[in-house]
N, C-alpha and C positions, 0 to 999 in steps of 0.2 A: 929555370922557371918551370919547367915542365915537372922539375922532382916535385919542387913548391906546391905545385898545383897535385899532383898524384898524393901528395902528404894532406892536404887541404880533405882532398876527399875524401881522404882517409877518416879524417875525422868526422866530415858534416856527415857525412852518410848515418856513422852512429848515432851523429845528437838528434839527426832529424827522425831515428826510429826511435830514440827516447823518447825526444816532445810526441810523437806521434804515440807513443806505450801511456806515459804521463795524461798525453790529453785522451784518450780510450779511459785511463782507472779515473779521472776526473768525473768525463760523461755518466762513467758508470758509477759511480758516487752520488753526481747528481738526480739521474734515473732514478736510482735507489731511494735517496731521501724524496724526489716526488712522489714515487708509488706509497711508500711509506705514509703521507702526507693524505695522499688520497683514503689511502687503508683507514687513518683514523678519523677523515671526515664520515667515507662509511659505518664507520662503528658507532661514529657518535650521532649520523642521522639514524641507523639502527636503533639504536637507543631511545633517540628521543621517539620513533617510530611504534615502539613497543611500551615505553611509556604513557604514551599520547591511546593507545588501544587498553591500557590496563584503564587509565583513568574515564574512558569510553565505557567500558565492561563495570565498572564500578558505578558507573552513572547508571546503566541500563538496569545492572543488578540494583539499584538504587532505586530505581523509576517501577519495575516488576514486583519488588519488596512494596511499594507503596500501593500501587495497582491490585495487587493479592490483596493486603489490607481492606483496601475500600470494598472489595467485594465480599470483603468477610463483614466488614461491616454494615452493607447494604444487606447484604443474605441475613443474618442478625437480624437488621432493623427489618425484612419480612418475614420473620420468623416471630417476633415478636408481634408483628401486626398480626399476624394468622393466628398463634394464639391469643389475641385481644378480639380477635373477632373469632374464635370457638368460644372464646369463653362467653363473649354478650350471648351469642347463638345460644347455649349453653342454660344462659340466665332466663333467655327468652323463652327455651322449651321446659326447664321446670315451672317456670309460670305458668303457660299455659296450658303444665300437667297439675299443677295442684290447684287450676281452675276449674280443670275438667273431673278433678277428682271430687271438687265441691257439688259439681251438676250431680255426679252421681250417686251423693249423698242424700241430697234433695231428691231427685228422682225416688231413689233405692225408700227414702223414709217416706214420699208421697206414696208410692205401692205399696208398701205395708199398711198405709194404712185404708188404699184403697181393697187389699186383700181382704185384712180382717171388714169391713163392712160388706166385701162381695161374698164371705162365710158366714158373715147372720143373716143377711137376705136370704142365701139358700137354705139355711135351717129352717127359714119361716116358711120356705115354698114346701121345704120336704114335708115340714109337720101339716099344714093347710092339705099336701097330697096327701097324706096318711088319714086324714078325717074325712076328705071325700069318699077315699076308697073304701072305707069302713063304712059309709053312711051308704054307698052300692051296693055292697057286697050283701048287708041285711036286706037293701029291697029287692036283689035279683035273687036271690037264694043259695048261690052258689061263688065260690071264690074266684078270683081275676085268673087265677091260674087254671081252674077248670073250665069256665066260658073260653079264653083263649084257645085251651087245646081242644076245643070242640070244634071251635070255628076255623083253625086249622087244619082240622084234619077232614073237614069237609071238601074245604078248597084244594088241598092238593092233591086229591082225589081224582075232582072234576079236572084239575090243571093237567093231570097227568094224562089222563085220556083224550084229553085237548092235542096235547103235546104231540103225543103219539102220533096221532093221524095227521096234523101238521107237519109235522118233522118227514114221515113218510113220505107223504103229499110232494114237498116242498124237492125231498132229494131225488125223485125220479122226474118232475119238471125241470131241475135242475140237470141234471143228468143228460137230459134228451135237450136240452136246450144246449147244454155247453159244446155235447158233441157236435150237432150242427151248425152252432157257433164259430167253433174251431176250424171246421173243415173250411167252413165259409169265406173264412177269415184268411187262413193260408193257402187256398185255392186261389183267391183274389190275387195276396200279398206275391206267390207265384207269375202269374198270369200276366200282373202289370210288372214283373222285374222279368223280361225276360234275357237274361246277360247271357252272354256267349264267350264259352272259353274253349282257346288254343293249350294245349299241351306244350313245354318248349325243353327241349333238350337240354344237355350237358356240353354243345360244341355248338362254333359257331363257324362256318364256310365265308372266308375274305378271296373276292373273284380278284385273279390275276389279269393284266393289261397280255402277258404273254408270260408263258416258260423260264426268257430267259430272265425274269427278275427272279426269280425262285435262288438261283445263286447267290444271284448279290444281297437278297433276304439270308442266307446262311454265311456268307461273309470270309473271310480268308480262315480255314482252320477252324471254321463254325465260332466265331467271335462274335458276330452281328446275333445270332440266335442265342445266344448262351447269353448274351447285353440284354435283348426283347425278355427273354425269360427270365430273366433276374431282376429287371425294373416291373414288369409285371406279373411274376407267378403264376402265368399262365403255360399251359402246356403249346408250345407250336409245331406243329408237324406238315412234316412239306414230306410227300409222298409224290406217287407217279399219278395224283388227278391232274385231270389237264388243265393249265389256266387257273388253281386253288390252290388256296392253303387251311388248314384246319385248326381252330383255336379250341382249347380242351381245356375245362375247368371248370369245380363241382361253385365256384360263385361267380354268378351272374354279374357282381360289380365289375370284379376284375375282368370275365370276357368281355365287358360291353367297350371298358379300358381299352382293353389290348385292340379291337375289334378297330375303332376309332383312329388309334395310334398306327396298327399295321398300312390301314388304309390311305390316311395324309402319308404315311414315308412311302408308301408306291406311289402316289401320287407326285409325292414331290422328288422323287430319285436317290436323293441321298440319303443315303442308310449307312450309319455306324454308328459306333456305340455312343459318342456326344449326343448326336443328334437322335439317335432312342431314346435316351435317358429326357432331351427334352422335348420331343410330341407327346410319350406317356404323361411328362408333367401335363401340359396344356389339354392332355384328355382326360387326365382328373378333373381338374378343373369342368370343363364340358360337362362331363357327367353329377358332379356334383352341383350344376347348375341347372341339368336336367330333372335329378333330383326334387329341389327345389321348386321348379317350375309343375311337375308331377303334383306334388301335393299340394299348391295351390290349385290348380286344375279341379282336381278332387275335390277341396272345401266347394270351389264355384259350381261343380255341379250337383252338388247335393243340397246346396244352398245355405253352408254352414260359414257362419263370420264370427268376428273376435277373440278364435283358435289364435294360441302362442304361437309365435313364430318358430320354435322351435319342435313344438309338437307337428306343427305342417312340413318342416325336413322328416321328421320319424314318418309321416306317412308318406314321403316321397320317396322315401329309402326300400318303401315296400315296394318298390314298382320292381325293383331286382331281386326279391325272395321269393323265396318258394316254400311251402312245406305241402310233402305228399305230392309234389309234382304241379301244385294248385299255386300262381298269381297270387301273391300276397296283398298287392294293391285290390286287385279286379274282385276277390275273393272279401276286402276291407268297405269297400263302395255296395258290391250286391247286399251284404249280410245291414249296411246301411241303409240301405232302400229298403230290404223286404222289413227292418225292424222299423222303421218308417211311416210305412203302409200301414200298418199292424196297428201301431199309437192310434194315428188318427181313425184308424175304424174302432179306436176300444177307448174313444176321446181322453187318450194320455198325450203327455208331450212330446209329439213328432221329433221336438230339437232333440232335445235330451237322448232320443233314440236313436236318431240317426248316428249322432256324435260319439254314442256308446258303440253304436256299430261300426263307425270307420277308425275306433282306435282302440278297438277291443285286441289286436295283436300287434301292437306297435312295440311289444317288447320282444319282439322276434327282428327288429330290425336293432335295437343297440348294440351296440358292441360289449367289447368281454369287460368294461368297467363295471357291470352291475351284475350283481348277484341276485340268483333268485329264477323262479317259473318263470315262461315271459304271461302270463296274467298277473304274476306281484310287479312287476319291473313295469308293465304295460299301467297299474291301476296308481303306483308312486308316480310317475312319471307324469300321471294325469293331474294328481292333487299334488304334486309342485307347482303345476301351472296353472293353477287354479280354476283348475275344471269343475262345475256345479258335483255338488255330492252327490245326485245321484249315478251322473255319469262314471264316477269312481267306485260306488258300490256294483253297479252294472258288471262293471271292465273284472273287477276281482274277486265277484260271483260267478260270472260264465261261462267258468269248467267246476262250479258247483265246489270251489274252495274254501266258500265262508259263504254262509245263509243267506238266503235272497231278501232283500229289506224292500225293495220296489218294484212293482208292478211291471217297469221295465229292463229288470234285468230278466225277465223272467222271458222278454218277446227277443231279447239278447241271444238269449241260447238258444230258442227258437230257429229262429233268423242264422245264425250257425249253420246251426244243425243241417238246416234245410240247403245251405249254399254247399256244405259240405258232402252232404249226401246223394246231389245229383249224378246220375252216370257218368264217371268216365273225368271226375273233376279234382280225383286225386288218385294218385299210384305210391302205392305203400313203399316199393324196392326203392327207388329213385330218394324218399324219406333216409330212408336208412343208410343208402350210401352218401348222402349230403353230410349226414352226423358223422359218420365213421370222418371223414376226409378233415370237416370242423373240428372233433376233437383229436385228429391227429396234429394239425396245425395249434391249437390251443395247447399241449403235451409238449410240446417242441418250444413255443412260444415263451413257456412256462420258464424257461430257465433265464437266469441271468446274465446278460450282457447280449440276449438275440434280441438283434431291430425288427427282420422279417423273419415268416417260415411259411412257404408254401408247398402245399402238396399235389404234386403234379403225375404225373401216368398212370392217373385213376388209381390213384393211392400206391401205386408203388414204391413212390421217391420221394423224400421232402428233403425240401432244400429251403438250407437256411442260412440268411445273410447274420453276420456279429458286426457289432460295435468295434472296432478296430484298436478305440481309445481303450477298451476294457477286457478285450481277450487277446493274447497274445498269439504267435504263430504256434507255441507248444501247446499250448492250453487248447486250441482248434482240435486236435485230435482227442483229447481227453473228452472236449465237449461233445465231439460225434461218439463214443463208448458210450457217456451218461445217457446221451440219448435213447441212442441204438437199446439199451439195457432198460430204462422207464419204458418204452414201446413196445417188450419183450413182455413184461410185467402186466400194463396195465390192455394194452389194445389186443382185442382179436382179430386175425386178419390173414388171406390166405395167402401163402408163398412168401417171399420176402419185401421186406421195404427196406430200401435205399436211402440211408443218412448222407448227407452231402454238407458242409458246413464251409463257407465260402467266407473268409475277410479279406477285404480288402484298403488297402492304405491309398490316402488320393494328396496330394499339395496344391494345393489351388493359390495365385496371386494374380494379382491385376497391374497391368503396366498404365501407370497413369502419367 
């Protein structure tokens, strides 16, 4: 039994890894033809998938083709309406050109023939003159043309010697009246303006709480000072005065800036370069609100209203120039008042005067977008904003540019002259070094892709910030040579000046 059985397994062992081989290629058959089965349901929803989207596409293109249409044929039907109404138009202005051409017919023939009738009437006047003259000429004895030059020559005789002694008379009363007139007049106009000016430097002194801020004003490596001077183009020097620092800069806007800004960051302790970059903002601001605030002041004290809003910043802006070391504002109000004074003693238009006077140099405060003297820039500026004509002819007569038309341009330069002339109320050096330093920044300015240029160590150095997007880091030193070489050319100046050209790249994002 036991062979039986060893024989038995002999066998089942094989059949049962047949059926088991058998039923694997079965499975696998079947697997087979399922996948198969799925394959071609995919193919065939595929199908009909892309079927279903051509006949979509076809509809759309069908729908778009028809859409175009209508608008071609609306565009059409206004097309043809536009010209059915040029042409009525059309029909309507030749009518009522070959109606007009009828009036002028009528007209044209009613003159002619009122002409020829106004040509025999004067015939019969001339001939009726001809028989008077004739019928005098026998009773006076002598011709119309000899009696004329008789009686001519009598009168201009006596006229002449009239004339004469008149005309004399008249220019030495004149004469002695206008000069005592004159004195009288600007003696007064004096008298009652009497303004008072400060002289103001080129530097401004910001008092220190102590010494040791002076540090942290210069910052690790001079970072904090090199940020200050770069947001504002001013000069800052921290030397051994005790308790100061010094702000140096030939424009009064920028130190008043700086001046503002140094002072909130000692006050408020934290100083670096973020936080420079924004108190200078908030003291622009300041400033150009003071601005602002300045020449309205100004209208209200000289009692000037419905000045443009924009001509009252141009006089506010004057409160920070200077020419000749003289208050551009102070120097804008006095020359207002004494041409003021002047009108109403010589009963001309006090307005008209004043207003000639406080914006007779407003072209000294624009900036480099206008060209021209500042009395052409100052008299445009006027008659954009619709300043009365006189006040225009005033502004760009008063350095004697163009011929005086009014009575008050003439108390205009007067009134100048006089604010200008007093002791001690302009310094010539002080002129000239403002210009030098202006057109050296303007020269600098000049080139393409500089945002700022200032000139700082009393014309030593200019420094100038680029656009970052538009000069590259090579192209920086190319730019300091073009410079360096235009300033060589065009400025005179002694010893050297210091090109510095500064870009700098920034990434800004906000975490929101």
């Amino acid at each position: 039994m036991k062979g039986v059985s060893t024989l038995s397994m002999s066998f089942v062992i094989p059949l049962i890894l047949l059926l088991i081989l058998i039923g694997f290629m079965a499975g696998g058959l079947m697997i087979q033809r399922f996948l198969r089965r799925k394959l071609d349901e995919i193919e065939a929803r595929g199908k009909r998938i892309l079927e279903e989207a051509e006949r979509q596409a076809e509809v759309r293109r069908k729908e778009l083709e028809l859409k175009a249409k209508e608008a071609a044929l609306r565009a059409r039907a206004d097309l043809e309406r536009e010209s059915r109404e040029r042409r009525q138009e059309f029909s309507r202005l030749e009518r009522k050109l070959s109606q007009r051409e009828e009036i002028l017919d009528r007209h044209e023939r009613e003159l002619e023939a009122r002409t020829k009738s106004v040509t025999e009437a004067e015939a019969r006047y001339r001939a009726l003159l001809e028989e008077e003259r004739l019928k005098l000429e026998q009773i006076a004895g002598m011709t119309v043309g000899e009696a004329k030059k008789s009686l001519l020559q009598r009168v201009e005789e006596e006229a002449k010697l009239e004339a004469i002694a008149l005309v004399k008379r008249l220019e030495e009363e004149a004469k002695i009246e206008a000069e005592w007139k004159s004195r009288e007049i600007l003696a007064m106009a004096i008298e009652r303006c009497a303004a008072e000016f400060v002289a103001e430097a080129s530097v401004s002194v910001v008092s220190l709480p102590n010494d040791e801020i002076k540090g942290r004003i210069i910052g690790r490596e001079g970072r904090n000072i090199r940020a200050f001077q770069r947001a504002t183009g001013v000069d800052l020097i921290v030397d051994d005065t005790p308790e100061a620092v010094i702000l140096s800069a030939f424009d009064p806007v920028r130190r008043e800036i700086a001046r503002i800004a140094l002072e909130r960051l000692v006050a408020d302790g934290r100083i670096h370069p973020a936080r420079i970059e924004e108190t200078v903002e908030k003291a622009k601001v300041e400033v150009e609100r003071s601005i602002q605030e300045a020449g309205e002041q100004a209208c209200v004290e000289l009692g000037i209203v419905g000045m443009h809003p924009e001509l009252v910043r141009m006089v506010g802006r004057l409160k920070y120039r200077y020419s000749y070391g003289q208050n551009q504002l102070h120097h804008a109000k006095e020359v207002a008042r004494l041409a003021g004074i002047m009108a109403a003693e010589l009963d001309l238009d006090p307005d008209v005067a004043k207003r000639a006077g406080l914006l007779h140099d407003i072209g000294k405060a624009a900036d480099g977008t206008y060209e021209g003297t500042h009395t052409q820039i100052a008299a445009d500026l006027c008659k954009r904003y619709k300043e009365p004509a006189k006040v225009v002819s005033a502004i760009a007569s008063h350095h004697e540019d163009q011929e005086v038309e009014y009575l008050e341009a003439v108390l205009l330069q007067a009134a100048d002259a006089l604010s200008a002339a007093r002791p001690g109320a302009r310094r010539e050096l002080l002129e000239a070094y403002v210009k030098r330093m202006e057109k050296l920044e303007g020269l600098a300015s000049s080139f393409k892709g500089v945002k700022q240029a200032y000139a700082i160590q009393a014309g030593r150095e200019v420094r100038i910030i680029v656009e970052s997007e538009e000069v590259s880091d090579l192209m920086v030193y190319q730019l300091a040579k073009d410079i360096s070489k235009k300033i060589e050319e065009e400025l005179e100046y002694p010893g050297h000046i210091k090109v510095t050209v500064i870009r700098e790249t920034r990434a800004v994002e906000f975490a929101k």
